[in-house]
Every structure is written in structure tokens, then in C-alpha cells.
C-alpha positions as CSV (number, residue, x, y, z in Angstrom):
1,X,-30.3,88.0,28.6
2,X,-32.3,89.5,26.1
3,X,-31.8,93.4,25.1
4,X,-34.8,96.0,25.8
5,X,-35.6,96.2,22.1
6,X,-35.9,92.4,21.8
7,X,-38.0,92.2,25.0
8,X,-40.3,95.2,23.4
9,X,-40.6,92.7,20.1
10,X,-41.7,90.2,22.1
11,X,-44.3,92.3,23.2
12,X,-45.9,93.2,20.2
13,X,-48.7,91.5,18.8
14,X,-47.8,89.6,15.7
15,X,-48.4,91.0,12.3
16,X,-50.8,89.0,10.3
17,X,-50.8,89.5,6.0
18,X,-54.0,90.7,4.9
19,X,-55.3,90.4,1.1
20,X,-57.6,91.9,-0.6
21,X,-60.8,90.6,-2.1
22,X,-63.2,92.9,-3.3
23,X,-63.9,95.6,-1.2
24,X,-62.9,93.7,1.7
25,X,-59.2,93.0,3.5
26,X,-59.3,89.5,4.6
27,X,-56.5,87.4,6.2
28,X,-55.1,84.0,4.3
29,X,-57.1,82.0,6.6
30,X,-60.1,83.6,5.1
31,X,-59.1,83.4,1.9
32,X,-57.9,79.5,2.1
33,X,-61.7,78.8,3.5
34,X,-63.2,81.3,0.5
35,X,-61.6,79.0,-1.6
36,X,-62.8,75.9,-0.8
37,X,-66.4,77.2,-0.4
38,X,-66.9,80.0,-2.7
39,X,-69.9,82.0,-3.3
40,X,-72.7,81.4,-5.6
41,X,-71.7,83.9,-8.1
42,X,-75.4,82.7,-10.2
43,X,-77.7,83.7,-6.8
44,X,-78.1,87.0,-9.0
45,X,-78.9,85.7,-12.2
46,X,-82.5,85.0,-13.8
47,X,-83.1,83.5,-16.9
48,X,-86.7,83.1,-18.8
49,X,-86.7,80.2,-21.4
50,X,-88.5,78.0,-23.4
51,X,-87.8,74.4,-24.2
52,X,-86.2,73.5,-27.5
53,X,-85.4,77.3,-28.4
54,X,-81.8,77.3,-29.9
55,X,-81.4,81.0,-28.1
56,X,-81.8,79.4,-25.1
57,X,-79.7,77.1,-25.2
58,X,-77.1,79.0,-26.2
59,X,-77.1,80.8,-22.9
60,X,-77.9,77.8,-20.6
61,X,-74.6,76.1,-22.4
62,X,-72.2,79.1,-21.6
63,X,-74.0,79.3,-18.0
64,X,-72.5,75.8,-17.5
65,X,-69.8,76.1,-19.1
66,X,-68.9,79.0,-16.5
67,X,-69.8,77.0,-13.5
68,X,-72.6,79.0,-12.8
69,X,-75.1,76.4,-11.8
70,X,-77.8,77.8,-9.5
71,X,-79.1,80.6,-11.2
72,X,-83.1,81.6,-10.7
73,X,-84.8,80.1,-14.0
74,X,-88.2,79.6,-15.1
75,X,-89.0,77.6,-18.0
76,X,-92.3,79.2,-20.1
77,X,-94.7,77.6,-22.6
78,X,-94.2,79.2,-26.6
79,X,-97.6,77.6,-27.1
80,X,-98.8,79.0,-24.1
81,X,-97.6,82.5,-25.3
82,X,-95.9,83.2,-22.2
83,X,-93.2,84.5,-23.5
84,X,-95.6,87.6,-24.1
85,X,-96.4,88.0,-20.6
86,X,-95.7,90.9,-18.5
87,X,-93.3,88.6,-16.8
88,X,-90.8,89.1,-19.7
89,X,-91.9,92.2,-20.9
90,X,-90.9,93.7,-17.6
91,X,-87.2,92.5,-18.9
92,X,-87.3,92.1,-22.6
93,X,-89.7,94.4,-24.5
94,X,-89.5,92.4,-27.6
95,X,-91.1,89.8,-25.4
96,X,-88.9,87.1,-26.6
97,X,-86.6,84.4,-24.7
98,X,-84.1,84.3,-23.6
99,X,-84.8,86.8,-21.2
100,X,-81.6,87.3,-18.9
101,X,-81.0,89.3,-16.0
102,X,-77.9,89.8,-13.4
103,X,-78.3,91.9,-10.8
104,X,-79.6,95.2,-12.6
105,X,-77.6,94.2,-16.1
106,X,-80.0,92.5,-18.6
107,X,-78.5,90.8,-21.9
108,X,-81.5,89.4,-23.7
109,X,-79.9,88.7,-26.8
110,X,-78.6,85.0,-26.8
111,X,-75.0,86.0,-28.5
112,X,-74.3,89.2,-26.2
113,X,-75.5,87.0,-23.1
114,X,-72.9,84.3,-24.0
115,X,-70.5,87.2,-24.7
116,X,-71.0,88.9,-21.4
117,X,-70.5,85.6,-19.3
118,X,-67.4,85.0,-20.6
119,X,-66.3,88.5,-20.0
120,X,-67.6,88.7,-16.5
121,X,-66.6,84.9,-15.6
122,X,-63.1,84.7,-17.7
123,X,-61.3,82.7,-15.0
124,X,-64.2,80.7,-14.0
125,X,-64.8,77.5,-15.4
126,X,-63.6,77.2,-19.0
127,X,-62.2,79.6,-21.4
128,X,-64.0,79.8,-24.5
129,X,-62.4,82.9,-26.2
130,X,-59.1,81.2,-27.6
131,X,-55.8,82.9,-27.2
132,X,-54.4,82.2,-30.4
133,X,-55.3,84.9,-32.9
134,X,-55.6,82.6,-35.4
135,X,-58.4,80.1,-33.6
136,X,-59.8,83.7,-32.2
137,X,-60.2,85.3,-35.7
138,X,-61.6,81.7,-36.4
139,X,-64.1,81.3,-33.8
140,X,-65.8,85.2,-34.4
141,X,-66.0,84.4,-38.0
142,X,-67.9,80.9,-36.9
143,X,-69.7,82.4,-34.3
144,X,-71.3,85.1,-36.5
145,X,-71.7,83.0,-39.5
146,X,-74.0,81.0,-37.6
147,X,-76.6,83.7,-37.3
148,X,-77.3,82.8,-40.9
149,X,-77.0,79.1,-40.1
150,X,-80.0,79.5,-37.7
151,X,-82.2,81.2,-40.0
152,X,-81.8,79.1,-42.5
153,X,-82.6,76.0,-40.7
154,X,-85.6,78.5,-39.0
155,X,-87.4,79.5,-42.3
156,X,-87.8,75.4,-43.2
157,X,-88.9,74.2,-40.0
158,X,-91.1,77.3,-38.9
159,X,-92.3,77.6,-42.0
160,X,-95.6,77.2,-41.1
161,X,-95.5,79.4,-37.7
162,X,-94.4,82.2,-39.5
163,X,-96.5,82.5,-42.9
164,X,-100.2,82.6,-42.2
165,X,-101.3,80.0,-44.2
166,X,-103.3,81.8,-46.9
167,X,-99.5,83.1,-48.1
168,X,-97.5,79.7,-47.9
169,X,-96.2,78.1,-51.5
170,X,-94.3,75.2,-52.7
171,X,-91.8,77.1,-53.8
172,X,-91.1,78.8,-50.9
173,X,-90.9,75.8,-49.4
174,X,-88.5,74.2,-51.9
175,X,-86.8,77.5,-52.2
176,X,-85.6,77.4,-48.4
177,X,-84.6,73.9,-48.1
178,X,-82.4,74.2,-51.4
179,X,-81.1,77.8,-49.1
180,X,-80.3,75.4,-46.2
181,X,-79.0,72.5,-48.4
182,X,-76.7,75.1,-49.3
183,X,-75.7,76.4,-45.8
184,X,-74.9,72.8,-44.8
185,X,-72.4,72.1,-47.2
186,X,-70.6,75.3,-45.8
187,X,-70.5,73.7,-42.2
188,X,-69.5,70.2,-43.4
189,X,-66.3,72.0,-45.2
190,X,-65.6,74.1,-42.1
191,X,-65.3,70.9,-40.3
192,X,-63.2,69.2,-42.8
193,X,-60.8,71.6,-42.6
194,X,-60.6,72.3,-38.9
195,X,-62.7,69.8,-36.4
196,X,-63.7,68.4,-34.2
197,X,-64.9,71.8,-33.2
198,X,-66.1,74.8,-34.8
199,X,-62.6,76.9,-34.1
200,X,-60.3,73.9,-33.6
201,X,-59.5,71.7,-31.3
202,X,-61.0,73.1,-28.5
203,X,-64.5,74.0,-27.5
204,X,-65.5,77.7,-27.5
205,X,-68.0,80.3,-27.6
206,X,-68.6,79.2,-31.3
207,X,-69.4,75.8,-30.4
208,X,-72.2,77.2,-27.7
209,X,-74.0,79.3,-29.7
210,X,-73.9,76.4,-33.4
211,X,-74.7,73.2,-31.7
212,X,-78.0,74.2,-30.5
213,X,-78.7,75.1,-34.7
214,X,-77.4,71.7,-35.4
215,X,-78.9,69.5,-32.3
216,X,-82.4,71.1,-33.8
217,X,-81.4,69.8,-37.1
218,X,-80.5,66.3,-36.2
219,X,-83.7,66.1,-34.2
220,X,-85.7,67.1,-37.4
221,X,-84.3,63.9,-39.2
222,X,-81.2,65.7,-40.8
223,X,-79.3,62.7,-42.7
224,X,-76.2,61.2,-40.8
225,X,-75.2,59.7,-44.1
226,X,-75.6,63.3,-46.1
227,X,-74.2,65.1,-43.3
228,X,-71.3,63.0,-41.9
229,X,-69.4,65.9,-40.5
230,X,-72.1,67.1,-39.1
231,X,-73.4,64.0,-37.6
232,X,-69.9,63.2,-36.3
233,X,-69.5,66.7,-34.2
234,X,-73.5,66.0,-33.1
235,X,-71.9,63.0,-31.6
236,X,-69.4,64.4,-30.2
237,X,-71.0,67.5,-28.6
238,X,-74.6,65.9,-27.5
239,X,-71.7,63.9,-25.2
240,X,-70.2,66.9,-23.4
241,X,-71.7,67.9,-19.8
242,X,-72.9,71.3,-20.3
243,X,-74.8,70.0,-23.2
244,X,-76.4,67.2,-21.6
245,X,-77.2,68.9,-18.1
246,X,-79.3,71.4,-20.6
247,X,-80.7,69.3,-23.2
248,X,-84.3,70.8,-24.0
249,X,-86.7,68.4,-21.5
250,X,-89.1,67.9,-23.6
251,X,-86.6,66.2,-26.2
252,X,-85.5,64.1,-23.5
253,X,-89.6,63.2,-22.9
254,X,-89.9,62.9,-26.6
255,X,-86.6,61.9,-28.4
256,X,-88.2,61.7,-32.0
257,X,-88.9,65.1,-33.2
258,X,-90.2,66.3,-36.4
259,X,-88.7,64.5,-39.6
260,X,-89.2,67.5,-41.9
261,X,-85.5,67.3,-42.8
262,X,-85.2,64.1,-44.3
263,X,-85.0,65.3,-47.8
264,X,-82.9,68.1,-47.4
């Protein structure tokens, strides 16, 4: 025969464990089923971009590479010049894209917005700060060293876009292709010496912000022979998923870009 305090146990409601998430105390039920359906952390986000812009890119490469699929885009014409619409001005005042917004943060910049989603998103989808000091001191020194990368490659193939034609000269011309010649041998030693990627053996926030510099340069007829570094982590890279789910549409519409590379 049970006791009175066991019979007043067995009265009590049982004790369920509650967790937190958030702001909010949820039971492991909840959390099990959160889980297995999880919220669209991208609803929030809005990106402006062009087609073919190596900023972009960046951004839409770390986007997937942090599982955040689903995010509000809108894909403008440079030709057009709607990237100088109030559209973007209302978000970037230098009316330039990438123009990127979550929730009331905007990070226009390509480089900070690839930095912020891997500081907001660190255990979602993969990790592309390294832990290793080493391959960490490696990939910030790549990642910044491609700044330069990108304008070199820029001040040969928008050459003409940039200097009204009335001040363009040969030897400007020749003078920036000798400057990007230059640059190129750089990168083909980096990957010598480390590989496949920019940091190591392991994709990271260096490899999303270079390839787009060096898709744009195979597309402009860089040489694979020349180049075969180069044209090896192209290979490599053009292969992975984030890469291919944002490959610039129009490339995909018109594989054969510009050949003003072939003699560089």
C-alpha cells in the first residue's frame, strides 16, 4: 500500500524540460520538430545585383555557402544604369552593387558582406574562417591581397568604360596588362605552394571573394597553358555547388566572353 507522499507524487502533473531558444522556452518536442523544419533565416535578406559583377558574386557565393537560399534578390541592368536608381540609392548611396540588406543592417561592401555572414551564420552551413592560425593568418592575407588582384584585372578589361575615350593610350593599355601579368605570377606561386585552395586545403572566405576575379579572367580568354595553376583551381572551383547555383546568367546564355586576355 502506497504511503501518502507517494500517493501525492502520483498526483502531480509530470515535469516536462524546457529549453531555450531565443527568447522563447520551448519543450524538446518543439525543439526536435524545429530541427527538422527550421526557419528561413534569408526571408530578411535583400540583395541588389548585376550579372557578371565579381562583387556580386562574392556575396551570392558566401550566401550559399551559408545555406541561406531564399533570400529577396533582384538582378539589375549596369547598361541600363539601374544601379543608379533610387532603388539602390535608398540602400547604397554610392549607388553601386551589391546592395545588401538584413533586416535594418545593410553591408554593401562585397568583403564586409561576406564577413558579416559568416559572423552571423558561423554554425550554419560551412565554416570558412579556418581554425588553424596558420591557414587563418593565410586566408586574411589572401583575402585582402585580392583587392589588388581585382583591380588589376579591372583596369585591363574596363579599360574602355572607365577612360573617356579622348584620354585612352597604348601605353596605358600595355602598361596594365604588363601590371596584371605581374599580379598573375603572384597567384600561380601562392598556389604552388599551398593549393588547391587559396588558404589550403579547404575552401574559405578567401576562395569566395578570388574566384569570381579569376572566373572573369578565364572568361576573357586568360591562357590555361600560361596560367596552369590558375586554370587548374578554375577547374576545380567552377565545379563546386555554390559556384555553380550562382554563376552570372548571362555567362551561362553566352559562354564565350570577351578574349581581351589572350596576350596577357
Amino acid at each position: 500500500m502506497k504511503s501518502k507522499l507517494e500517493r501525492d507524487k502520483l498526483k502531480r502533473k509530470p515535469v516536462v524540460e524546457e529549453f531555450t531558444l531565443g527568447a522563447r522556452r520551448v519543450s524538446p518536442r518543439a525543439v526536435r520538430c524545429i530541427a527538422s523544419h527550421p526557419p528561413n533565416m534569408a526571408q530578411d535578406m535583400t540583395l541588389l545585383w548585376g550579372s557578371g559583377s565579381a562583387p556580386c558574386w562574392r556575396v551570392m557565393i558566401a550566401l550559399e555557402e551559408k545555406k541561406l537560399q531564399g533570400y529577396n534578390q533582384k538582378l539589375l541592368s549596369f547598361d541600363k544604369m539601374e544601379h543608379k536608381s533610387q532603388e539602390v540609392l535608398d540602400i547604397n548611396a554610392r549607388g553601386q552593387l551589391p546592395s545588401f540588406k538584413h533586416g535594418d543592417v545593410i553591408v554593401n561592401e562585397s568583403y564586409a558582406a561576406c564577413f558579416y555572414l559568416e559572423s552571423q551564420f558561423k554554425s550554419q552551413g560551412n565554416q570558412l574562417i579556418p581554425d588553424s592560425p596558420a591557414e587563418q593568418a593565410l586566408m586574411y592575407q589572401r583575402l585582402f591581397e585580392g583587392v589588388t588582384f581585382y583591380e588589376k584585372l579591372t583596369a585591363v578589361i574596363y579599360y574602355d568604360w572607365f577612360v573617356p575615350e579622348e584620354e585612352r593610350h597604348d601605353s596605358a593599355v600595355k602598361r596594365n596588362k604588363e601590371a596584371l601579368a605581374t599580379e598573375l605570377k603572384l597567384w600561380e606561386g601562392y598556389l604552388q605552394k599551398v593549393g588547391p585552395h587559396m588558404a589550403g586545403p579547404s575552401f574559405s572566405l578567401a576562395d569566395a571573394a578570388i574566384f569570381p576575379t579569376v572566373g572573369t579572367l578565364f572568361r576573357y580568354g586568360l591562357s590555361a597553358e600560361k596560367y596552369p595553376k590558375l586554370a587548374k583551381y578554375h577547374a576545380l572551383l567552377k565545379e563546386r555547388p555554390s559556384v555553380k547555383a550562382s554563376w552570372p546568367p548571362h555567362w551561362l546564355e553566352n559562354p564565350n566572353g570577351d578574349g581581351g586576355l589572350q596576350d596577357v
